[in-house]
Backbone and ligand atoms as CSV (ligand in chain L), in Angstrom:
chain,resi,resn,atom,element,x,y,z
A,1,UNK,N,N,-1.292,-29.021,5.240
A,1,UNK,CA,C,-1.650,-28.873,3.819
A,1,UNK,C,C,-1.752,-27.382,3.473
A,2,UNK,N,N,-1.042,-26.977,2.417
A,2,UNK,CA,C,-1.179,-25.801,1.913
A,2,UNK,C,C,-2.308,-25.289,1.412
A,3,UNK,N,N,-2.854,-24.121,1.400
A,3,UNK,CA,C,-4.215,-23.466,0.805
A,3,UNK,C,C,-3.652,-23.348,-0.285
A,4,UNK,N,N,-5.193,-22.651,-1.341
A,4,UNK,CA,C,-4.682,-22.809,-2.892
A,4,UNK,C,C,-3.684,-21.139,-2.721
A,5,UNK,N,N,-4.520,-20.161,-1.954
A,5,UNK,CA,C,-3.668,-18.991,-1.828
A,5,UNK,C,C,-2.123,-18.956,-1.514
A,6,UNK,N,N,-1.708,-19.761,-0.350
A,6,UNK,CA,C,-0.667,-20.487,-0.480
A,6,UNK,C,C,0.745,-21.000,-1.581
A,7,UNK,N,N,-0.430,-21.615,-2.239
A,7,UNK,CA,C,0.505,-22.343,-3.078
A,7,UNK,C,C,0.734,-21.470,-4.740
A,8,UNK,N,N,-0.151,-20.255,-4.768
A,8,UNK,CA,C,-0.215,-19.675,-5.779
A,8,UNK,C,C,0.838,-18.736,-5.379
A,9,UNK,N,N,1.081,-17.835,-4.090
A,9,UNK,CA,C,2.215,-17.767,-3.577
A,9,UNK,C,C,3.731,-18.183,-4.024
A,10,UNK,N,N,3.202,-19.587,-3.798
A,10,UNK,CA,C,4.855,-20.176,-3.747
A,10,UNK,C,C,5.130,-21.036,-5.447
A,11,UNK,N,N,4.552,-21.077,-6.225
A,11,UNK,CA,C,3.859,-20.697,-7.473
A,11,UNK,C,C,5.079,-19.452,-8.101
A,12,UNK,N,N,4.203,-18.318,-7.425
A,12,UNK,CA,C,4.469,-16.885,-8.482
A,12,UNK,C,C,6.043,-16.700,-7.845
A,13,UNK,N,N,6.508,-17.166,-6.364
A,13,UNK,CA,C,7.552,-16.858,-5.825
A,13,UNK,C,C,8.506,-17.939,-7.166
A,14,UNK,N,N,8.302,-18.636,-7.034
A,14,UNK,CA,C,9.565,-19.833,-8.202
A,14,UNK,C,C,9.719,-18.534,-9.486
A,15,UNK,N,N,8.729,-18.528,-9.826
A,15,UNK,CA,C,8.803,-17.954,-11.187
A,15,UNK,C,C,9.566,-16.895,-10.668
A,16,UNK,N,N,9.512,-16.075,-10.152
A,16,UNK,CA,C,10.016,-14.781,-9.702
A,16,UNK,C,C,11.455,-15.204,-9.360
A,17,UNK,N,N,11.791,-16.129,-8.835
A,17,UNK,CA,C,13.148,-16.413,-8.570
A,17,UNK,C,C,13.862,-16.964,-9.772
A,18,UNK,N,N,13.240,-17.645,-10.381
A,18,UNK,CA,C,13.957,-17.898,-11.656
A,18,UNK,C,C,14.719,-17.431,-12.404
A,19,UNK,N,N,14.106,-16.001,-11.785
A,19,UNK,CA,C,15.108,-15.003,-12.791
A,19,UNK,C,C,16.390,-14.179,-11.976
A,20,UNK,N,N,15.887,-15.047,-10.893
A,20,UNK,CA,C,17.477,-14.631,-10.088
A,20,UNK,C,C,18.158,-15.947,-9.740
A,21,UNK,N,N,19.145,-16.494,-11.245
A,21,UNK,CA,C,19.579,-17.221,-10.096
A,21,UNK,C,C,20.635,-17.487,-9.563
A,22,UNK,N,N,20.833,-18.635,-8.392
A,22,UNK,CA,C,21.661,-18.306,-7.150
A,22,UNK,C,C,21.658,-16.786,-6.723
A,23,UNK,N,N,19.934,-17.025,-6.231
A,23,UNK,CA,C,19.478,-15.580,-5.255
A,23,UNK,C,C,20.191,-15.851,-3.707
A,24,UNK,N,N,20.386,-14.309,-3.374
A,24,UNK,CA,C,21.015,-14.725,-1.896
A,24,UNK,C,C,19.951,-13.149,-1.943
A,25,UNK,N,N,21.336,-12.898,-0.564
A,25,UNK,CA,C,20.195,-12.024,-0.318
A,25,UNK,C,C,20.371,-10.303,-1.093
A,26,UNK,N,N,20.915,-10.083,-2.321
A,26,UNK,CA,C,21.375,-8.959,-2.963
A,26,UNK,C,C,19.633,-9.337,-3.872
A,27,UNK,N,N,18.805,-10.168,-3.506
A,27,UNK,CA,C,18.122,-10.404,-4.626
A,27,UNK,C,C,16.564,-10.389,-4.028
A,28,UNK,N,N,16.984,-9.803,-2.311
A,28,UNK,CA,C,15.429,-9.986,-1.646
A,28,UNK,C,C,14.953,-8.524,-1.663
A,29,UNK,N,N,15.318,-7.453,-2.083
A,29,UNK,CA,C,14.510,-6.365,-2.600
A,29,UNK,C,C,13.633,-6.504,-3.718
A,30,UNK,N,N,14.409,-6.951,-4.886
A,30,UNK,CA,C,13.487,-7.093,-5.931
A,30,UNK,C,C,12.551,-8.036,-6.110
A,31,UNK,N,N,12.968,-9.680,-5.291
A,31,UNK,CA,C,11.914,-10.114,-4.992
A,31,UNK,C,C,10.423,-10.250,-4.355
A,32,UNK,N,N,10.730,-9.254,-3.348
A,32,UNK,CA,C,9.454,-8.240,-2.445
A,32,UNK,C,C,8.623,-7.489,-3.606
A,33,UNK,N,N,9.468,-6.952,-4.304
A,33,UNK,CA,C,8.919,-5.859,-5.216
A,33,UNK,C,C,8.177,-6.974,-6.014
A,34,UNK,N,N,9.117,-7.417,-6.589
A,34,UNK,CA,C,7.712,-8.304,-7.628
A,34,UNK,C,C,6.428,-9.126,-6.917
A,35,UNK,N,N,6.560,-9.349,-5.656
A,35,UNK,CA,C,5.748,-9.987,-4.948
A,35,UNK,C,C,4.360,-8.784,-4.344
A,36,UNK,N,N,5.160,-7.700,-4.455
A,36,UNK,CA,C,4.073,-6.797,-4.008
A,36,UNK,C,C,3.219,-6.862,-5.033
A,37,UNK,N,N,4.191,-6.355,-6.173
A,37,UNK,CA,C,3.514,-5.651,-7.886
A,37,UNK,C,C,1.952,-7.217,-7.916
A,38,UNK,N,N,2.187,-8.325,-7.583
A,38,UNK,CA,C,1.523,-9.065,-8.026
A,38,UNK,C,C,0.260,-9.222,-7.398
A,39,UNK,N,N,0.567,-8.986,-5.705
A,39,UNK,CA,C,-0.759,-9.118,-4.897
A,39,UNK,C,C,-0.625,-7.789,-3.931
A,40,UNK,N,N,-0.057,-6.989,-4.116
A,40,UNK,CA,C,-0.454,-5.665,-3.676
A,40,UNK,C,C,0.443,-5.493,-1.902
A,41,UNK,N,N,0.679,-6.311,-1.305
A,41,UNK,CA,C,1.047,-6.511,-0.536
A,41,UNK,C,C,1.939,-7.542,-0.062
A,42,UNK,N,N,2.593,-7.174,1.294
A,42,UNK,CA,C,3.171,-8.857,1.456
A,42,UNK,C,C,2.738,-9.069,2.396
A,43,UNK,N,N,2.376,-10.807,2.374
A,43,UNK,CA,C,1.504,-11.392,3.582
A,43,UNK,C,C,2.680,-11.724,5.097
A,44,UNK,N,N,2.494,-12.494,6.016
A,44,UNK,CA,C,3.482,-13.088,6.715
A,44,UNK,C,C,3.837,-14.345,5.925
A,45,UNK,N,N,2.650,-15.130,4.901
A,45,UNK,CA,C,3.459,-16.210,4.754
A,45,UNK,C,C,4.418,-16.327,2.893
A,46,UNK,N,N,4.052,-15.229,2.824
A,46,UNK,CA,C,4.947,-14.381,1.427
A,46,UNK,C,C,6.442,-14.213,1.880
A,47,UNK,N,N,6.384,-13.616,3.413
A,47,UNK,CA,C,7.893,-13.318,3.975
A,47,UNK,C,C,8.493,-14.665,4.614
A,48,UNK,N,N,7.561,-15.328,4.644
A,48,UNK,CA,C,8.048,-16.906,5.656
A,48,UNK,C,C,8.840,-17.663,3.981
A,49,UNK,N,N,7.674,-17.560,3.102
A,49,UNK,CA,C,8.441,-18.298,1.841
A,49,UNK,C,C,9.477,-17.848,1.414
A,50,UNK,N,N,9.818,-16.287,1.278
A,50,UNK,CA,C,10.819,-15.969,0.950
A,50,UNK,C,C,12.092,-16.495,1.528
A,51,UNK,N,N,12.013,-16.301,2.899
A,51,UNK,CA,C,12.985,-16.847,3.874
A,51,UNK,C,C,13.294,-18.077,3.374
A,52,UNK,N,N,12.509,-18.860,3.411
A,52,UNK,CA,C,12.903,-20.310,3.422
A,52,UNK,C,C,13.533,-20.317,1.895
A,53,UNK,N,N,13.221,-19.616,0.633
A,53,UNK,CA,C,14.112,-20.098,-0.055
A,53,UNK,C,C,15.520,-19.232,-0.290
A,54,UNK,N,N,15.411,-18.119,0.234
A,54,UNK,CA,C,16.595,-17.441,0.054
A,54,UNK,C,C,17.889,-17.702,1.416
A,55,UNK,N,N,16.866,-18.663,2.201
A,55,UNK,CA,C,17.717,-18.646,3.369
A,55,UNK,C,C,18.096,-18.137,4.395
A,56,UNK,N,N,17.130,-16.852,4.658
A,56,UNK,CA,C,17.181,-15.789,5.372
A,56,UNK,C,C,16.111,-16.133,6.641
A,57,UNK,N,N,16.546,-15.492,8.109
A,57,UNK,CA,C,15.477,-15.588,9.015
A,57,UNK,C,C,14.280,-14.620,8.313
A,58,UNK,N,N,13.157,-14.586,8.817
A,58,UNK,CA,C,11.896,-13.926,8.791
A,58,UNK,C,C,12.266,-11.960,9.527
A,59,UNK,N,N,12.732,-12.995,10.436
A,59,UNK,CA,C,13.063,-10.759,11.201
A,59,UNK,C,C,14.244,-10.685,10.266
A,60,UNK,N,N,14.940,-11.248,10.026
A,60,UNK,CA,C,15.805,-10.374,8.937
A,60,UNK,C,C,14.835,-9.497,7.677
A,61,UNK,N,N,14.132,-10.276,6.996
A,61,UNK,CA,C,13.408,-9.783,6.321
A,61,UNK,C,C,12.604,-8.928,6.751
A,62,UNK,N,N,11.792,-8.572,7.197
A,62,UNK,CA,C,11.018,-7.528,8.243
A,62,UNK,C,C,11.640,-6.691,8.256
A,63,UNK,N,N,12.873,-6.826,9.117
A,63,UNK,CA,C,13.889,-5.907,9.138
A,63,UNK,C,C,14.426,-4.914,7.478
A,64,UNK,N,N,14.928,-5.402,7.114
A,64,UNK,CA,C,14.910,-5.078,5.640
A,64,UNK,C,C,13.751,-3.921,4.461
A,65,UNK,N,N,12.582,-4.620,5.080
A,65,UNK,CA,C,11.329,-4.352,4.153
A,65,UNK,C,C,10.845,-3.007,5.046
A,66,UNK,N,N,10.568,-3.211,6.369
A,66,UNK,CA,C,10.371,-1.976,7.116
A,66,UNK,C,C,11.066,-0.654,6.766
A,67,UNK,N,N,12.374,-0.922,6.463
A,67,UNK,CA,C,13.244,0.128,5.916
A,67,UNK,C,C,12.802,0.517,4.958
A,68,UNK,N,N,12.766,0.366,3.744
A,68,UNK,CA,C,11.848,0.738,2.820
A,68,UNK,C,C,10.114,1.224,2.783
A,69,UNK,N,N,10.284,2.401,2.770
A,69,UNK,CA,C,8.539,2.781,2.964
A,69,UNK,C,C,7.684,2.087,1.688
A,70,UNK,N,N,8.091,1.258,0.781
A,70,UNK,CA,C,7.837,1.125,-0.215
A,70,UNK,C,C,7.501,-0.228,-0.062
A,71,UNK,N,N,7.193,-0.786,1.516
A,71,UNK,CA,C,6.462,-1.831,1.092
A,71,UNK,C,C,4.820,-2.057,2.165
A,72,UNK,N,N,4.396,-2.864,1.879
A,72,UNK,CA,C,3.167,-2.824,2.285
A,72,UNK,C,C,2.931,-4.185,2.971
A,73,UNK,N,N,2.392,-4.329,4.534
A,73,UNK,CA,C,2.126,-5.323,5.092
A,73,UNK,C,C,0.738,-6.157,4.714
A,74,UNK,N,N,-0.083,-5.504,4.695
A,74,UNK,CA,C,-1.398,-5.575,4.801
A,74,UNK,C,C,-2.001,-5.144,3.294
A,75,UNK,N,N,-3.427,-6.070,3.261
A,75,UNK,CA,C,-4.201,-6.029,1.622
A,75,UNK,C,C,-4.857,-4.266,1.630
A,76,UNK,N,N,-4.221,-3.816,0.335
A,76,UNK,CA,C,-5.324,-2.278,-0.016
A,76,UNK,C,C,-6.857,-2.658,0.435
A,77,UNK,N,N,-7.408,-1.139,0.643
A,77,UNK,CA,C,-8.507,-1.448,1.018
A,77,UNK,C,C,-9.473,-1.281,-0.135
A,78,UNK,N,N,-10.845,-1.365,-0.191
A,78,UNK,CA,C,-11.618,-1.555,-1.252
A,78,UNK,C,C,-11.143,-0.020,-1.709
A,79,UNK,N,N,-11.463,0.914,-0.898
A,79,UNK,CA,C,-11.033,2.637,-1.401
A,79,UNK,C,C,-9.663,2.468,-1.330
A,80,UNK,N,N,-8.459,2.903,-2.143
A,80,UNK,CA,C,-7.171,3.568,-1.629
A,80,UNK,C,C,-6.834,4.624,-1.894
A,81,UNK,N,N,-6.456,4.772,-0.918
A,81,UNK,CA,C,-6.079,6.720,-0.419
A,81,UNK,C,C,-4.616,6.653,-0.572
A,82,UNK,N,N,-4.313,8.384,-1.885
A,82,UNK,CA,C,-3.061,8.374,-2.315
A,82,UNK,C,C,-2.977,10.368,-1.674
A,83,UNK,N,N,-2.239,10.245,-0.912
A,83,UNK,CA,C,-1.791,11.660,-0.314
A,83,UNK,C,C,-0.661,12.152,-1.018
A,84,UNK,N,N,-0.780,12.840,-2.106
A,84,UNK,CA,C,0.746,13.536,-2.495
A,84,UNK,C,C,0.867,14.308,-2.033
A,85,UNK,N,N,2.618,14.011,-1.848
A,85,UNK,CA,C,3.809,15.135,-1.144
A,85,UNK,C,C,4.396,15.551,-1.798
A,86,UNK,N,N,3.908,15.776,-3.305
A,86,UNK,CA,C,4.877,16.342,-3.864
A,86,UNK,C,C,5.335,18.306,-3.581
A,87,UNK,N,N,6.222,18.986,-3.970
A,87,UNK,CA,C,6.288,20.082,-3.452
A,87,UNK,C,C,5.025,20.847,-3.739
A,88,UNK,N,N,4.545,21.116,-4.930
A,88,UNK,CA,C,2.788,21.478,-5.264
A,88,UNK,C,C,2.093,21.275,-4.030
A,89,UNK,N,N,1.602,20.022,-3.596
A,89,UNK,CA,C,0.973,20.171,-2.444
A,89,UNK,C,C,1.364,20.639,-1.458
A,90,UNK,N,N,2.430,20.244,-1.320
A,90,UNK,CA,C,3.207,20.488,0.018
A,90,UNK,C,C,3.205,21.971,0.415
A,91,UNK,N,N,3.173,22.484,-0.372
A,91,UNK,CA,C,2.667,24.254,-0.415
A,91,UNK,C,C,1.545,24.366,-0.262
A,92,UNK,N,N,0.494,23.895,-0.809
A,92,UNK,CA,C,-0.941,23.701,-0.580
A,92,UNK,C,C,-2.008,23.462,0.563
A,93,UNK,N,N,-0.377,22.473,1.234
A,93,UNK,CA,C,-0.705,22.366,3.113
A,93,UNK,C,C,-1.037,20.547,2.859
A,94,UNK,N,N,-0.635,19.694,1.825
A,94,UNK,CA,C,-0.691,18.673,2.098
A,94,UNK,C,C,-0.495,17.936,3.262
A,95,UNK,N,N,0.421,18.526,3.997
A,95,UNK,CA,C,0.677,17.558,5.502
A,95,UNK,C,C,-0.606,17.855,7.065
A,96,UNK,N,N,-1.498,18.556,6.150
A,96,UNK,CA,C,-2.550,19.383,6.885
A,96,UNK,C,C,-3.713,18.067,6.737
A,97,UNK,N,N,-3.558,17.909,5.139
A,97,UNK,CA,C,-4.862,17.110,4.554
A,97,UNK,C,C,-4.506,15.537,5.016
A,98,UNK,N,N,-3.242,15.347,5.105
A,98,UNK,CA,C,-2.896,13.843,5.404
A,98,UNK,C,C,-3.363,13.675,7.115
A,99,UNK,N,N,-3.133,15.026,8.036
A,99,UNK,CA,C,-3.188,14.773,9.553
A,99,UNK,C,C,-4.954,14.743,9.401
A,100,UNK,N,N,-5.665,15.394,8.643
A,100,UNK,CA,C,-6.689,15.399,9.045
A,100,UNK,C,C,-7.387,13.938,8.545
A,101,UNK,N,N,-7.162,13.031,7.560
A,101,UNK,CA,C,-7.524,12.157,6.994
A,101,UNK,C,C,-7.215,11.060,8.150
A,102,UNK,N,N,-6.107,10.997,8.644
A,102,UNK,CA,C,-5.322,10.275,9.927
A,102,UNK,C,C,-6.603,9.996,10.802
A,103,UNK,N,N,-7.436,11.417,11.184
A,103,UNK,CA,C,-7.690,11.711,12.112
A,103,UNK,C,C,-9.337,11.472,11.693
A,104,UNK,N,N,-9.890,11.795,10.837
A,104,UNK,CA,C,-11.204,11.022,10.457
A,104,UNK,C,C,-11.693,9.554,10.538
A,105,UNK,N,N,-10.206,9.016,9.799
A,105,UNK,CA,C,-10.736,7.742,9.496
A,105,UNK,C,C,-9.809,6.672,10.450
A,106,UNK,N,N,-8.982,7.121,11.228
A,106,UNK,CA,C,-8.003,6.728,12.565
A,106,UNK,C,C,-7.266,5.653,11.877
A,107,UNK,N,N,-6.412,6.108,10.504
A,107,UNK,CA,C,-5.927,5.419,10.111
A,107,UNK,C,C,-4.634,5.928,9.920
A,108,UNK,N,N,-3.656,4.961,9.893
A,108,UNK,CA,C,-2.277,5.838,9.682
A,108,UNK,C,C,-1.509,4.917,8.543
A,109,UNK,N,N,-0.136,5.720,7.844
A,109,UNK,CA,C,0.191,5.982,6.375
A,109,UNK,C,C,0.545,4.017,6.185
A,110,UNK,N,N,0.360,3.423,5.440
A,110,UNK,CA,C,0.487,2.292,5.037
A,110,UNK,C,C,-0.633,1.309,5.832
A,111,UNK,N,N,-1.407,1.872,6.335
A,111,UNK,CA,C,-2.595,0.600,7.190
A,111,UNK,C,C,-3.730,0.587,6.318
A,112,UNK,N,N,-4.523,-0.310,6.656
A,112,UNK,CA,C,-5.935,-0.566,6.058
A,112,UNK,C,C,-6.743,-0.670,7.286
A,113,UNK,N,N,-7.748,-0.091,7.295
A,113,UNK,CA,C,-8.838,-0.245,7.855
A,113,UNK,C,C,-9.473,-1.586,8.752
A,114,UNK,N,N,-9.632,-1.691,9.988
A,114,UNK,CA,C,-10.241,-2.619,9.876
A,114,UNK,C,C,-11.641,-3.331,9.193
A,115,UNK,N,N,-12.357,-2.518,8.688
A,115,UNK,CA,C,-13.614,-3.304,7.987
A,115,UNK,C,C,-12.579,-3.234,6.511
A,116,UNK,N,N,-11.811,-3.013,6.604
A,116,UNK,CA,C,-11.081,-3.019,4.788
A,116,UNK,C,C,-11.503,-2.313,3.395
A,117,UNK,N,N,-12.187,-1.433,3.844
A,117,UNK,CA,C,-12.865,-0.176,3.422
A,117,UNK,C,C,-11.699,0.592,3.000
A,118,UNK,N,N,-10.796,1.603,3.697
A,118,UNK,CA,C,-9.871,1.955,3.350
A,118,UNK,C,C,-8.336,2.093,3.691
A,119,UNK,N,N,-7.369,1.993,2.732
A,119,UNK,CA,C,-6.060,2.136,3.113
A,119,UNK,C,C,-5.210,3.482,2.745
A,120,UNK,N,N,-4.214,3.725,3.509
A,120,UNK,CA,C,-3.509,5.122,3.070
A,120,UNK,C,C,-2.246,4.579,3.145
A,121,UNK,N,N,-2.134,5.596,1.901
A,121,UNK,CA,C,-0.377,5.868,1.299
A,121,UNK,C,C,-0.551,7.641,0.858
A,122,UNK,N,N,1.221,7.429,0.741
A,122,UNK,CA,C,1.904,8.754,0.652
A,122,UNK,C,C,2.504,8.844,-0.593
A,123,UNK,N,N,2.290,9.920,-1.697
A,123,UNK,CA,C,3.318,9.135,-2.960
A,123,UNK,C,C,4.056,10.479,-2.962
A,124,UNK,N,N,4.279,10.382,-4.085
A,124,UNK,CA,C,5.412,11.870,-4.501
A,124,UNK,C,C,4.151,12.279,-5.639
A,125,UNK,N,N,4.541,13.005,-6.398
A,125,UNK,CA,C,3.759,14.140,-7.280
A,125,UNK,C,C,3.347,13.080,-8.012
A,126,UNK,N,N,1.970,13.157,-8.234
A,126,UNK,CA,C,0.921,12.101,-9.729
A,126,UNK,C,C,0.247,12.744,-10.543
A,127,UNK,N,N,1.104,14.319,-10.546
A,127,UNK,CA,C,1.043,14.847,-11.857
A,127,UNK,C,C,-0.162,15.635,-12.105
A,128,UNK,N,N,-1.096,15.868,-11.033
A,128,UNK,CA,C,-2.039,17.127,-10.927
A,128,UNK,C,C,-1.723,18.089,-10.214
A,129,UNK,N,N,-0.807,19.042,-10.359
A,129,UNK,CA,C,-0.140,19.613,-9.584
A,129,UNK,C,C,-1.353,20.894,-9.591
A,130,UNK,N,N,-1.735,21.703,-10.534
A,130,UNK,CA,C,-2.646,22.647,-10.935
A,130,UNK,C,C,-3.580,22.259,-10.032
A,131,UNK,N,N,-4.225,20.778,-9.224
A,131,UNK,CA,C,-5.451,20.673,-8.409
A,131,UNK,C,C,-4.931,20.254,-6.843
A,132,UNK,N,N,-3.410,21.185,-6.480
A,132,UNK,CA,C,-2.779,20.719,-5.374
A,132,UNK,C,C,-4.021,21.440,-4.036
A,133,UNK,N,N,-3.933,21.071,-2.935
A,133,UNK,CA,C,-3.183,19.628,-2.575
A,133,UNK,C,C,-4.508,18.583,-3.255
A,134,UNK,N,N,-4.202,17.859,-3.719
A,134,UNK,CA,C,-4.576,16.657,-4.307
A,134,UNK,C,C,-4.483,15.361,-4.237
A,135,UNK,N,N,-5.527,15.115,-3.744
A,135,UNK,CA,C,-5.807,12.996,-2.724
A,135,UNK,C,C,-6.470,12.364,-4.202
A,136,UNK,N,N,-5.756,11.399,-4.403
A,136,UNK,CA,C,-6.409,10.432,-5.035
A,136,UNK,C,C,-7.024,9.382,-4.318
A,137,UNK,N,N,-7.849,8.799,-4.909
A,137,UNK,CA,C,-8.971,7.611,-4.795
A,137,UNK,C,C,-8.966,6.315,-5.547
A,138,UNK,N,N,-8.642,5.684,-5.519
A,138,UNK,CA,C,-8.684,4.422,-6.458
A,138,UNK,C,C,-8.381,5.504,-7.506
A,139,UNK,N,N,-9.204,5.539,-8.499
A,139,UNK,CA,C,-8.414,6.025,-9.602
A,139,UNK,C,C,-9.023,7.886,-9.834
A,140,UNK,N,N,-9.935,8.436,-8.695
A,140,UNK,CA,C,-10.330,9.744,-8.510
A,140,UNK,C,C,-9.298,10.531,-7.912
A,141,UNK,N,N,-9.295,11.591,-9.130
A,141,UNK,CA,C,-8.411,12.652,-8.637
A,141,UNK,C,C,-9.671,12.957,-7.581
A,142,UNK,N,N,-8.971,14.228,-6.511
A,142,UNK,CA,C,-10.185,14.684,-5.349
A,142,UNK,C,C,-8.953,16.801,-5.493
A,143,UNK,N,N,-9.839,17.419,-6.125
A,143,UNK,CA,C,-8.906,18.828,-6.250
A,143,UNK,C,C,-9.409,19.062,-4.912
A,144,UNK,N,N,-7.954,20.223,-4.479
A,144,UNK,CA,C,-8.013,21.263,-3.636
A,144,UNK,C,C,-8.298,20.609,-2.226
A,145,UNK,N,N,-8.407,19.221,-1.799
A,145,UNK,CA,C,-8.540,18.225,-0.698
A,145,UNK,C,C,-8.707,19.317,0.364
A,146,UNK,N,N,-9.669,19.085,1.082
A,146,UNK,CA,C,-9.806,20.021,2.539
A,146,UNK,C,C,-10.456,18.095,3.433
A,147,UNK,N,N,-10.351,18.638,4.723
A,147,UNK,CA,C,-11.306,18.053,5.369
A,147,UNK,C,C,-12.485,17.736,5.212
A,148,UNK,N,N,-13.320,18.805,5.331
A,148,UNK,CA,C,-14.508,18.740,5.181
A,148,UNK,C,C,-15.374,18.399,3.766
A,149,UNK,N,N,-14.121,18.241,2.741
A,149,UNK,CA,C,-14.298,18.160,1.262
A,149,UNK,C,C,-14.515,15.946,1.327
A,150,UNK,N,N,-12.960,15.783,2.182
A,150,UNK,CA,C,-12.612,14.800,2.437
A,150,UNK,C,C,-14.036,13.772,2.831
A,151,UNK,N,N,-14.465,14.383,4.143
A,151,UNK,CA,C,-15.166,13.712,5.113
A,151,UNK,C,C,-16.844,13.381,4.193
A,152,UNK,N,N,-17.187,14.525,3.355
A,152,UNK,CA,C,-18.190,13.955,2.390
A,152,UNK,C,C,-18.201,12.920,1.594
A,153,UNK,N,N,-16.637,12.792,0.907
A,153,UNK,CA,C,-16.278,11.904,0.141
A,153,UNK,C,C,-15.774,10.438,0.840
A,154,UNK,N,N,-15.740,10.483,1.864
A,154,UNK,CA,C,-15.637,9.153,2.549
A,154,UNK,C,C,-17.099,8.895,3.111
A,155,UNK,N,N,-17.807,9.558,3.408
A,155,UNK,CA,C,-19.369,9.427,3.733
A,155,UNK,C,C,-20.301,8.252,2.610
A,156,UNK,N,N,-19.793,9.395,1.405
A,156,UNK,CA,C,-20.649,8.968,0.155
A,156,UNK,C,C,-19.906,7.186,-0.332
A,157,UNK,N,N,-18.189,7.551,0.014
A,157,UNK,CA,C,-17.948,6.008,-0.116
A,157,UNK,C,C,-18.638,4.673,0.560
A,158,UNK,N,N,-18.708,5.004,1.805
A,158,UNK,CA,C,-19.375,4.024,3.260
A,158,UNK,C,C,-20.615,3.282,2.532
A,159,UNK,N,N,-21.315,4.366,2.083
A,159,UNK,CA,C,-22.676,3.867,1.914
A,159,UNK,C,C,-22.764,3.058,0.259
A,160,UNK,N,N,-21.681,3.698,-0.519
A,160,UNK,CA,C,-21.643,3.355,-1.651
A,160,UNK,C,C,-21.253,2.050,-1.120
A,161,UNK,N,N,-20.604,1.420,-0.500
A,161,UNK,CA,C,-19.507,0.251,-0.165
A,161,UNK,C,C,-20.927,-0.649,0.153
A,162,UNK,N,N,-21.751,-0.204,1.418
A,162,UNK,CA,C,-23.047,-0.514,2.004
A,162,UNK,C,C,-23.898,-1.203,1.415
A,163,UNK,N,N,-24.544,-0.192,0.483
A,163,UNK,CA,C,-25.547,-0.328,-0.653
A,163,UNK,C,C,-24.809,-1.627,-1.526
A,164,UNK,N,N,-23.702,-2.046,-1.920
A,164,UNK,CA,C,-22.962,-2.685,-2.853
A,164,UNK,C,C,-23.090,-4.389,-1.622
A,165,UNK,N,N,-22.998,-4.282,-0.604
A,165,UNK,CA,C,-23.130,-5.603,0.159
A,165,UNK,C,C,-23.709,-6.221,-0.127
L,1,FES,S1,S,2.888,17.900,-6.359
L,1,FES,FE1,FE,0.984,16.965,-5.970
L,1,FES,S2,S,0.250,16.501,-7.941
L,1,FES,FE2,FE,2.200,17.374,-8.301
C-alpha cells in the first residue's frame, strides 16, 4: 500500500507528465526539474516512479541526474546554505569560505546534515556582489563571510533550532 507521500508523488508526477506527451526519455530532465521545483528534492521513490513511467531503469536515471549538479538527492535542511561563486566572490576568496564551512559543519556541496539542520549548495552570483564573498541563509544575506563570522552564525542557528523544539 502506498503512503499518502507516495501517492502525492505520483499525483504531481501525472500532472507533470501531461504536459509531455509521449514522454520518452528527451523529457526526463524537465521532469526532474519540475519534480525538484515542487518538493525540493528527489527522493529514491520520485526516481523509481519516474522510471516506471517513462520506462527507463533507475541507474539510468541516477546516471543522468548525477550529471547535472542541479539536482538534489536529499530534503534541504531547516537552515540552507547558498555559497556564491560568482566571480565577485571568487575574488573575495569564496572557495576559502566554502572549504571552511565543509569543514565546520562536515558537510559537503549538495548534502544535508544528519540532524537536518543544515544543507549546502553552490550557486552563481545572487546579486550582492558589493557584500562579496557572500553566504546566504534561507533568505539572510551573511556580508564579507569569514569563518569565524560563519561559525557564530551557525552557533546562534543550533540553539535557535533548540530553543524552537
Ligand atoms: S558574485 Fe557573489 S553576489 Fe555577485
Amino acid at each position: 500500500m502506498e503512503s499518502a507521500a507516495e501517492m502525492a508523488v505520483v499525483t504531481d508526477l501525472q500532472d507533470i507528465l501531461g504536459k509531455y506527451p509521449n514522454a520518452g526519455r528527451d523529457a526526463l530532465i524537465p521532469i526532474l526539474q519540475e519534480l525538484q521545483e515542487v518538493y525540493g528534492y528527489l527522493s529514491r521513490d520520485m526516481i523509481a516512479s519516474v522510471g516506471e513511467c517513462l520506462h527507463l531503469p533507475v541507474s539510468k536515471i541516477y546516471g543522468v541526474a548525477t550529471f547535472y549538479n542541479q539536482f538534489r538527492f536529499a530534503a534541504l535542511g531547516k537552515y540552507h546554505i547558498q555559497v556564491c561563486r560568482g566571480t565577485a566572490c571568487h575574488v573575495k576568496g569564496s572557495a576559502g569560505v566554502l572549504d571552511d564551512i565543509r569543514q565546520i559543519l562536515k558537510l559537503n556541496v549538495g548534502e544535508t546534515s544528519q540532524d537536518g539542520l543544515f544543507s549546502l549548495e553552490v550557486v552563481a552570483c545572487i546579486g550582492a556582489c558589493g557584500l562579496a564573498p557572500v553566504v546566504k541563509i534561507n533568505d539572510e544575506f551573511y556580508a564579507e563571510a569569514s569563518a569565524s563570522k560563519l561559525e557564530r552564525v551557525f552557533k546562534t542557528l543550533r540553539k535557535e533550532a533548540e530553543s524552537n523544539e
